[in-house]
Structure formats: C-alpha cells, structure tokens
C-alpha positions as CSV (number, residue, x, y, z in Angstrom):
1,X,0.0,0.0,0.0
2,X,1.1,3.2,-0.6
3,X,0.4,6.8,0.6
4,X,-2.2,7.4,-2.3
5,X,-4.1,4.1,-2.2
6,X,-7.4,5.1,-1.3
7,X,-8.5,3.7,2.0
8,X,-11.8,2.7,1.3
9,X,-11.1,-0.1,-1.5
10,X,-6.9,0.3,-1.8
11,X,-6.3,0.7,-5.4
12,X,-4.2,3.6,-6.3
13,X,-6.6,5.2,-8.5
14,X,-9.7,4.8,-6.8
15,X,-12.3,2.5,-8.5
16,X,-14.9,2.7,-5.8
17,X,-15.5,6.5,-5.7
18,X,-14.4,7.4,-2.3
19,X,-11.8,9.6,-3.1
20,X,-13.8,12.0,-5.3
21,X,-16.4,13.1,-2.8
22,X,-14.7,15.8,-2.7
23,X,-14.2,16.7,-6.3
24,X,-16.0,19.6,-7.8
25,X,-19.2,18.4,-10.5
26,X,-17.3,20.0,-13.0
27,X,-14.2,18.2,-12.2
28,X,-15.5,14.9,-11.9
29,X,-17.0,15.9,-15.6
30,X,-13.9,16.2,-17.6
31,X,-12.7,12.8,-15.4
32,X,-16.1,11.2,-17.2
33,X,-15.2,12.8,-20.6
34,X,-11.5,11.5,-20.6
35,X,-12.6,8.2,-19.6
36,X,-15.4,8.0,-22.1
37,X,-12.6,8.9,-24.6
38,X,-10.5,6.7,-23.5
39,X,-13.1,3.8,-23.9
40,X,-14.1,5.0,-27.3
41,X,-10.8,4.8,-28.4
42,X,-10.4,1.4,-27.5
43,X,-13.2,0.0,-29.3
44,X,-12.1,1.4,-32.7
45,X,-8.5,0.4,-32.1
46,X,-8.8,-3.2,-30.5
47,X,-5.5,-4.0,-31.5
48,X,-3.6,-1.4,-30.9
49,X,0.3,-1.7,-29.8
50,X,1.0,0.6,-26.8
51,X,4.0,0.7,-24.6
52,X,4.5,-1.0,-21.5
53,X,6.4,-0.1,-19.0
54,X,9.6,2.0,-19.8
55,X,9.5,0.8,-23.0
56,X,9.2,3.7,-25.8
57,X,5.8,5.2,-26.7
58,X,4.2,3.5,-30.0
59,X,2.4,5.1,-32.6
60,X,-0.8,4.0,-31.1
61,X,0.1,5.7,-27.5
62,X,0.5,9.1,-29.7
63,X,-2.5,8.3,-31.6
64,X,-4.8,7.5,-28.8
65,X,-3.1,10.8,-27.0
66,X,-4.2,12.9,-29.5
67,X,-7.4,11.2,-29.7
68,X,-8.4,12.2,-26.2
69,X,-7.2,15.9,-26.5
70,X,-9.6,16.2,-29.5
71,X,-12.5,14.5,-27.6
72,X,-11.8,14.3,-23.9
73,X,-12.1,18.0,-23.5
C-alpha cells in the first residue's frame, strides 16, 4: 500500500469513488469525458500496440493521445 491508495477499496486510482467526494461536479465531468474517450478509443483500435512499462511510446500511444485531447475536453 502506498500513501495514495485510497483507504476505502486500496487501489491507487480509486475504483470505488471514495476519493472523489470531494471533487467539484465540473471536475468529476472532464474525469467522465476522458474516460469515455479513452473507452471509445479502445473500441475502434482493439488491437492497438501501446507501450509497456519503460518501454518507448508506440504510434498507437501518440494516436490514442491525441485522440483524447480532441474529444476528452
């Protein structure tokens, strides 16, 4: 566990929603926009190749990057 795993379900980005009760609506808005981006981008590029680890960025990592300036704003 680390310092930023959220205490209610202990994953370091929190998947349960604890640590955003204190979020502003319009924050937790662009969260839900990036995500949904992020999704939609995943469905039209199942295969895509993106880096692991320290390993370079692919094209598909710039791609989908791009891809969620353009729509997760």
């Amino acid at each position: 566990m680390s310092l930023s795993d959220c205490t209610k379900c202990w994953e370091r980005l929190c998947t349960c929603g604890w640590q955003y009760r204190h979020w502003r609506v319009e924050k937790l808005i662009e969260l839900r926009k990036m995500i949904d981006a992020v999704i939609e981008y995943k469905k039209q590029n199942p295969n895509a190749d993106f880096s692991v680890g320290t390993r370079n960025e692919t094209e598909d990592d710039t791609a989908m990057t791009k891809y969620i300036n353009r729509r997760g704003k």
